[in-house]
Every structure is written in C-alpha cells, then in structure tokens.
C-alpha positions, 0 to 999 in steps of 0.5 A, spaced: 690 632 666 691 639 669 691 644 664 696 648 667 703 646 663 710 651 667 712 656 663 719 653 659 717 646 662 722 641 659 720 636 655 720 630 658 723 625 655 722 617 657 724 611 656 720 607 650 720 600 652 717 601 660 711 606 658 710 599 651 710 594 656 706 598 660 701 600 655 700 592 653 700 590 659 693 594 661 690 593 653 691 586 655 687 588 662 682 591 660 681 586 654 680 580 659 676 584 664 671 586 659 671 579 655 668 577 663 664 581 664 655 579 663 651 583 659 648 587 664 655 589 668 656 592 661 650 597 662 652 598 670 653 606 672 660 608 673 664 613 677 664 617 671 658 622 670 653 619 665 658 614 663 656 606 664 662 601 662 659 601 655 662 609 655 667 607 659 669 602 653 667 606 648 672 612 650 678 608 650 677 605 643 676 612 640 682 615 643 686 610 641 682 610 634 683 617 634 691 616 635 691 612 629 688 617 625 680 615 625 674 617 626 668 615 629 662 612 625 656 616 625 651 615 631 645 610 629 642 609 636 639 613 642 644 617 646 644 613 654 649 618 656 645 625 655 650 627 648 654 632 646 649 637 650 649 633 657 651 636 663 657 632 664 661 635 658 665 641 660 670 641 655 671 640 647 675 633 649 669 631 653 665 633 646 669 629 642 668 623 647 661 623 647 662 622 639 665 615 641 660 614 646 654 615 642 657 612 635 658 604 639 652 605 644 648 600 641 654 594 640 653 588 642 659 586 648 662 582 643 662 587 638 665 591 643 671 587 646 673 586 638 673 592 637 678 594 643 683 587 641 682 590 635 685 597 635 689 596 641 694 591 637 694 596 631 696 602 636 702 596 640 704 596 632 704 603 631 708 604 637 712 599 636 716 602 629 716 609 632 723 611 632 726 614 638 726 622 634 719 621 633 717 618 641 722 624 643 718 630 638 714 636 642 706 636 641 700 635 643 699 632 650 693 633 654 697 636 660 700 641 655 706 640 649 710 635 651 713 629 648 710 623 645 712 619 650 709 624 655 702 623 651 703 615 652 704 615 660 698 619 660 695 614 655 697 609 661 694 613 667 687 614 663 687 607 661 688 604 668 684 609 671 678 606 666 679 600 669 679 601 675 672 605 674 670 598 670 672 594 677 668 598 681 662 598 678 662 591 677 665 589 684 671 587 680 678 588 684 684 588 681 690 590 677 692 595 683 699 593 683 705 593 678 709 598 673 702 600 670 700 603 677 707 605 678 707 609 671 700 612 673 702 615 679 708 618 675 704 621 671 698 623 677 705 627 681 707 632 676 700 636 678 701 636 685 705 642 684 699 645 681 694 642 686 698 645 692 700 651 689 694 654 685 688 650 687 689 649 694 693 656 694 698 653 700 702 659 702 710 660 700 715 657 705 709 651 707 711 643 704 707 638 703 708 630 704 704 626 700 705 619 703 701 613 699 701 606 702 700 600 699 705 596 694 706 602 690 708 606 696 711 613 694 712 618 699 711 625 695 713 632 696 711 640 695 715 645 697 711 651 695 717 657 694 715 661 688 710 657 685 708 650 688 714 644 685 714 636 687 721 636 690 726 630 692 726 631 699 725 636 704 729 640 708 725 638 715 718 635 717 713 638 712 708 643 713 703 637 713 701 630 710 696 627 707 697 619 708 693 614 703 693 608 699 694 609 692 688 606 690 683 612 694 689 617 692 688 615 684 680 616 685 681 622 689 685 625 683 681 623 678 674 626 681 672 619 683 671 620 689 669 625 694 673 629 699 668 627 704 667 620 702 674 617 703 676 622 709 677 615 714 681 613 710 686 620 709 690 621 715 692 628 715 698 631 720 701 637 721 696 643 719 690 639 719 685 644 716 691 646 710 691 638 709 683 638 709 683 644 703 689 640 700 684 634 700 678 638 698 682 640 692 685 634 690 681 632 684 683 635 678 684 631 671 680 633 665 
C-alpha cells in the first residue's frame, strides 16, 4: 500500500468477523484456483514483474508464514525471478518476498497447494483466538501503524489481487464480486487522498469523483482543501470523474495495468486533462 500514513491518523478500528469471513473465503479461492491449475499454467508469467504464479503462490505463503512467526527455508534451486538483485525489487519488502520466492521455486504444484492449505488454516486459527484488544492493538501494517485489524483487510486486498493476478495469467475470470471485493476496495480508497493530492498534485478547491461500476459499484470522492481527503459527498458536481469497472480500477491501482492500456475503458468528465493526470497516477501499491 501507499506509504504516506496522515499525521495523527486515527486508528482504524473494524469489525473482527466480516474481515475472518473474508480472509476464509479468499484462502479458500486461491486454494481451489490453484488445486486446478496444469503444471505449465504454474510457470505463466504474471502481471507481476519477475513473478510467475509459482511467485505469486510463494509470496502468499510467506507472508502468511511470516504472520505466524516463521522463516522461509533456505533457497535449494535457481532463482526464476532475477534474486534479491533483480530489477524488480525496490524496497526491503520486495526483499523479503524474494526470499520466499527463491526458497519454493522448485516445488511441485502439489507440494505448493499443500503448503498454502496448510499455513492458511494455521493463520484462520490464529485469528480466530485473537481477542478483541489484540485485533484493535496499533503496529505495523504496510499502510503505516494501524490496527491489526487494518493489517488483516490489506491481507484481504493483497490476497485478492493476487489472485486476480493468477486468473489473468491463466485466462481464468472469476471471484470479481462479493464482500472480499467490497473490503478490498475499502481498503484501495483510503489512498486516494494521497493519489489525488500528492501523486497527481490536484489543486486546492478541486473534487474528484471516482465512479466505479459493476456489481461492487461505489461512487468515491476527494475533496482536495488543505490536503487531499476521501469525503462522504460532495457539495456540488466534481471537478472531474473518472468512471470504470471495479476490476480496471483495482489493476489501475495496484500497477497492473497501464494507463494507456485501460484509457477506453476510463470514462473521464469535467477537467479532462486533470482526470488523465489523475490516471497517469493512479497506481501506487508497493
């Protein structure tokens, strides 16, 4: 997510059960999505520089492995993905990544889905006897400190996204309705403020209108006053809006996708150069 917390932020507080529910529904997507893929669909490139599903499976699993305390295990085959080195790691998150990815590249498809059912339903347990102190305790989250709960709903975005990686790789749709769509966007809109405001550098007393379609439909609004914030409403029609499906505005936002290559389906109104630049800018996930 975007690095670029408020100052004096309020901890975000949210509900335990939805954001549970939600990470057991997706575990359990990515589990059967995996379980059908062929063995050559495991090593299709993805959206992800460097990253063939094989990574994007392997990222999961370490991220989870991580939340449960554990470390990867050492490295025992070449490196599809370039190593800690390569040109697609620009941050010590992406490093620790690359450990996992190195460490599972040579495991068998099966060994893979195993291992994934198998720290997944540790990680359901673990939250499942998290009492409600420790789900509301301030730490680390990759959006800046926040609530643990916080750090779960991007667990949930992350997860999803990754899987929406997979699908398109494998030319396999799907999963892009229902409340683990809902939570990942929640979670996508709190840094609009900062794209609006300090990636796209839209000017004071401009709004913005972020009108996504599709069954997870949300209008979404920025007001830009002393700094760029998501607003409830709007006083007055918006400066511009930038109307997509959900699906192009997730990719958008998490790198996938260029700017150039979703603009027909980016229906831009009002200041249409703004709302280009406002596109241009959109992608900010780490």
């Amino acid at each position: 997510m975007a690095d670029d917390p408020e100052e004096g932020a309020v901890t975000t507080i949210l509900p335990r059960e939805p954001v549970i529910a939600a990470l057991r529904e997706e575990f359990a997507a990515l589990r059967d999505l995996l379980a059908a893929l062929d063995p050559d669909e495991w090593r299709a490139p993805t959206a992800c520089p460097g990253w063939d599903v094989q990574a994007q499976c392997a990222h999961i699993i370490g991220t989870e492995s991580m939340l449960l305390g554990e470390d990867p295990p050492e490295a025992t085959g070449a490196d599809p993905a370039g190593g800690p080195g390569g040109s697609h790691v620009r941050n010590q998150i992406g490093e620790f990544n690359e450990r996992w990815v190195r460490a599972l590249a040579d495991r068998s498809p099966q060994e893979m889905v195993t291992m994934l059912a198998d720290v997944t339903g540790r990680r359901l347990e673990a939250l499942a006897a998290l009492d409600d102190e420790a789900w509301n305790r301030e730490g680390f989250t990759p959006a800046g400190p926040d609530s643990y709960g916080r750090f779960m709903r991007t667990r949930v975005f992350d997860c999803w996204l990754h899987e929406q990686d997979i699908r398109d790789a494998t030319g396999r749709p799907g999963h892009d309705t229902g409340p683990v769509v809902d939570l990942a966007l929640d979670e996508l809109c709190t840094a609009l403020g900062y794209v609006v405001g300090k990636k796209a550098a839209v000017p004071a007393g401009a709004t913005v209108t972020f009108r996504l379609t599709g069954p997870n439909a949300r209008d979404v609004h920025v007001a830009v006053e002393d700094r760029a914030r998501v607003v409830d409403r709007l006083d007055g029609p918006a400066t511009v809006t930038l109307t997509m499906p959900v699906g192009v505005f997730a990719r958008r936002c998490g790198g996938r996708v260029t700017a150039e290559a979703v603009a027909g389906e980016v229906q831009i109104d009002g200041d249409v150069t703004l709302g280009r630049r406002i596109l241009d800018e959109l992608a900010f996930t780490i």
